[in-house]
C-alpha positions in Angstrom: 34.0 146.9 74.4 36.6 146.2 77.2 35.5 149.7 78.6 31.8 149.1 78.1 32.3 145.9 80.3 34.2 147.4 83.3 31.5 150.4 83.2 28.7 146.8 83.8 30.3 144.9 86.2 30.7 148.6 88.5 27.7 149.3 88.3 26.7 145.3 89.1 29.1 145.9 92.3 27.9 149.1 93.2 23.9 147.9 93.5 25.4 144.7 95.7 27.5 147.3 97.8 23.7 149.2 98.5 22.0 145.8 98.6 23.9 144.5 101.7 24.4 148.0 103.1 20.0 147.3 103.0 20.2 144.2 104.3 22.5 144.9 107.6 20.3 148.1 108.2 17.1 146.0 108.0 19.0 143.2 110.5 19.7 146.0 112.8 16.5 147.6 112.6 14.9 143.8 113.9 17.6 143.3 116.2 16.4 146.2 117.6 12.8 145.5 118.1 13.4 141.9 119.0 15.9 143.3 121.7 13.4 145.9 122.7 10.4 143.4 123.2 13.0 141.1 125.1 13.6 143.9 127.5 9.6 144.7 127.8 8.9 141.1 128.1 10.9 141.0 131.1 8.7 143.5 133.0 5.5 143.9 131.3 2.7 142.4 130.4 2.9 142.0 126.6 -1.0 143.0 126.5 0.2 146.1 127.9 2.5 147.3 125.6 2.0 149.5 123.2 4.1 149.1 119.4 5.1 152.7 120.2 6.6 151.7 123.0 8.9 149.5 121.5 10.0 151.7 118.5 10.5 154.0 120.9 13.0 151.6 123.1 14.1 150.4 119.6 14.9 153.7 118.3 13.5 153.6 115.2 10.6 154.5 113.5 7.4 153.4 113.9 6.9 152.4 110.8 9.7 150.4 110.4 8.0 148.3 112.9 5.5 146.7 110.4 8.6 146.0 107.8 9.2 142.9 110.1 6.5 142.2 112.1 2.5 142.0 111.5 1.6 142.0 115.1 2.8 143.1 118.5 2.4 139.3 119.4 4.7 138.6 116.5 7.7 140.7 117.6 7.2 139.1 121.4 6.9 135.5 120.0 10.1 136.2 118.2 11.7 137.6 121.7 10.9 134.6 123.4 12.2 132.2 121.1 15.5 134.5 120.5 15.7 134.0 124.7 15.1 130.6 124.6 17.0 129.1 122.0 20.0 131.5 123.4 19.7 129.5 126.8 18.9 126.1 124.8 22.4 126.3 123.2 24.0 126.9 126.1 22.5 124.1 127.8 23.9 121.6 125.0 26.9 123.4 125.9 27.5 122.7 129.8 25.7 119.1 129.1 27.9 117.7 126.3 30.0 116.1 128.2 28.1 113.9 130.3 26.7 110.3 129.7 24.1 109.8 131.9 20.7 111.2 129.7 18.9 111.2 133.5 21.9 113.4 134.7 22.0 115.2 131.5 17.8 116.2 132.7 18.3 116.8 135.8 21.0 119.1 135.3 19.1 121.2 132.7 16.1 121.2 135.1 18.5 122.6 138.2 20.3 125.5 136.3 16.8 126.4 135.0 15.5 127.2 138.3 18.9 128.5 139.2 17.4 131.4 136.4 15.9 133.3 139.1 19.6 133.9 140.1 22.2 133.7 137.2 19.9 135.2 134.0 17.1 136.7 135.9 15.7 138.2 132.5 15.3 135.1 131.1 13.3 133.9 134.5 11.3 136.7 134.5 10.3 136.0 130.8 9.7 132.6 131.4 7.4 133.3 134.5 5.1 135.5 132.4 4.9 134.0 129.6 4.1 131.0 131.2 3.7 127.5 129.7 3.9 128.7 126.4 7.2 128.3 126.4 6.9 124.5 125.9 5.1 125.0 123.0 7.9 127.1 120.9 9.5 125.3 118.0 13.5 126.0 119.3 14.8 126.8 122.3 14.2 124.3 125.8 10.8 122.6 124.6 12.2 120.7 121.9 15.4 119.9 124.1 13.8 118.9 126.9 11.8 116.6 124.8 15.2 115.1 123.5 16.4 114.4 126.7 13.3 112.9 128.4 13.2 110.4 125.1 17.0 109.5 125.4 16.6 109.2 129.2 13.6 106.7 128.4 15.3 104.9 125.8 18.4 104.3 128.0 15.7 102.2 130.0 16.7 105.3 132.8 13.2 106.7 133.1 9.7 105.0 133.0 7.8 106.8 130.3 4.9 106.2 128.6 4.1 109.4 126.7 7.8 111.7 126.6 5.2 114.7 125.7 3.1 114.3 128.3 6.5 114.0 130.6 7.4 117.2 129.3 4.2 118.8 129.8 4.6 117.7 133.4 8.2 118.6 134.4 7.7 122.3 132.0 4.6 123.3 134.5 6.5 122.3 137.5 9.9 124.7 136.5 7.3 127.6 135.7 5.5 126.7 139.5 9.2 126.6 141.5 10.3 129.5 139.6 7.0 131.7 140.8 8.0 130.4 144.2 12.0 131.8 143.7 10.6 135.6 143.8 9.6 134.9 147.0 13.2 133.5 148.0 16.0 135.9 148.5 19.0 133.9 149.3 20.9 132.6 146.5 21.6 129.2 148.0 17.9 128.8 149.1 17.1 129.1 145.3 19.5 126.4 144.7 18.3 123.8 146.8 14.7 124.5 145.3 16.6 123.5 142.0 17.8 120.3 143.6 14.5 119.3 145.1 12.3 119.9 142.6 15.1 117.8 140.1 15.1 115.0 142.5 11.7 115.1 142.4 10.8 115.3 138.8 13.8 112.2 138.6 11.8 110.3 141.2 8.6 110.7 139.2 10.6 109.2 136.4 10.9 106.1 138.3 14.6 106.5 139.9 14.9 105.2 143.5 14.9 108.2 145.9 19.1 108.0 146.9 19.7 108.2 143.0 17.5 111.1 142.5 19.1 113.1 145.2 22.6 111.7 144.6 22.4 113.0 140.6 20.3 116.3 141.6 23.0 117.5 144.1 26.1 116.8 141.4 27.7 119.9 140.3 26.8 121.7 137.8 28.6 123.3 135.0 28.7 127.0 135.4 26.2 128.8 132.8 27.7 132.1 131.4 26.1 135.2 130.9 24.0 135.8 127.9 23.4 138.9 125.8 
């Protein structure tokens, strides 16, 4: 008896040891193609890409591709979240320690722009991928939302719609962002950042000398991502 139960619970054992030994092969096999899309993302034109392109970069098979994703969109959508929610953390990160919600805005909106320089993948993503960024369910979108709604409720912006606010400062990053590939100097890409914060903060209802004031703080220093 005592024999027949060791012989079970080995076996049991044994199909968990080739269970998880499945599992991390399939989480390295998405990794993978969700690292492979990032990369593409970064340069191409998703429409332009071809799923053989990305097993290929993956280096797997290609149809190992369709064990994970449906789509080619599916694999990119899943890129660009990864990205953005990567950056999102960090943001909560650098900002956790400040008390101001307009400040806390402001400074998200200035290191974003500072992308161009400091995660230049990420920009790159951003800028082709456009506003759809604001529409993912993790990542900047839903933080940015936060903060315009804590900055409003703080009675430190004038908002009526917080969505509509978002809407308005998202298109704006994506438009100054365009305008950093035509900006080579590194500190000419950071007073973009500051003027189009001290902007967005006057649109928000702060009197210009805050604005500027709070947009030309400094900033925590992002670090680099993987």
């Amino acid at each position: 008896m005592l024999t027949h139960t060791i012989g079970i619970l080995a076996n049991v054992t044994e199909t968990e040891t080739v269970v998880n030994r499945l599992d991390r092969r399939k989480a390295r096999t998405r990794a993978a193609l969700v690292a492979a899309a990032r990369e593409l993302l970064a340069s191409r034109d998703p429409g332009e890409v071809r799923i053989q392109e990305i097993t290929d970069m993956a280096d797997v098979g290609f149809g190992s591709f369709y064990n994970h994703f449906e789509t080619k969109g599916d694999v990119f959508d899943a890129a660009l979240e990864e990205v953005l929610e990567e950056y999102g953390a960090m943001f909560d990160a650098l900002t956790a320690d400040i008390d101001d919600p307009a400040e806390v805005y402001a400074s998200s909106v200035r290191m974003t722009v500072r992308m161009a320089k400091t995660h230049p993948q990420i920009a790159r993503i951003m800028q082709r991928t456009g506003l759809k960024y604001l529409n993912t369910p993790t990542g900047l979108a839903p933080r940015g939302l936060r903060d315009l709604e804590r900055a409003m409720h703080a009675g430190r912006f004038q908002i009526g719609d917080p969505k509509v606010a978002l809407a308005s400062s998202g298109g704006a990053v994506i438009g100054v962002l365009a305008l950093t590939t035509t900006i080579p100097r590194p500190k000419a890409i950071n007073a973009a950042a500051d003027e189009l914060a001290a902007n967005l903060l006057r649109m928000f209802g702060l009197p210009d000398d805050e604005a500027r004031e709070i947009a030309s703080r400094t900033l925590p220093v992002p670090k680099p991502l993987s």
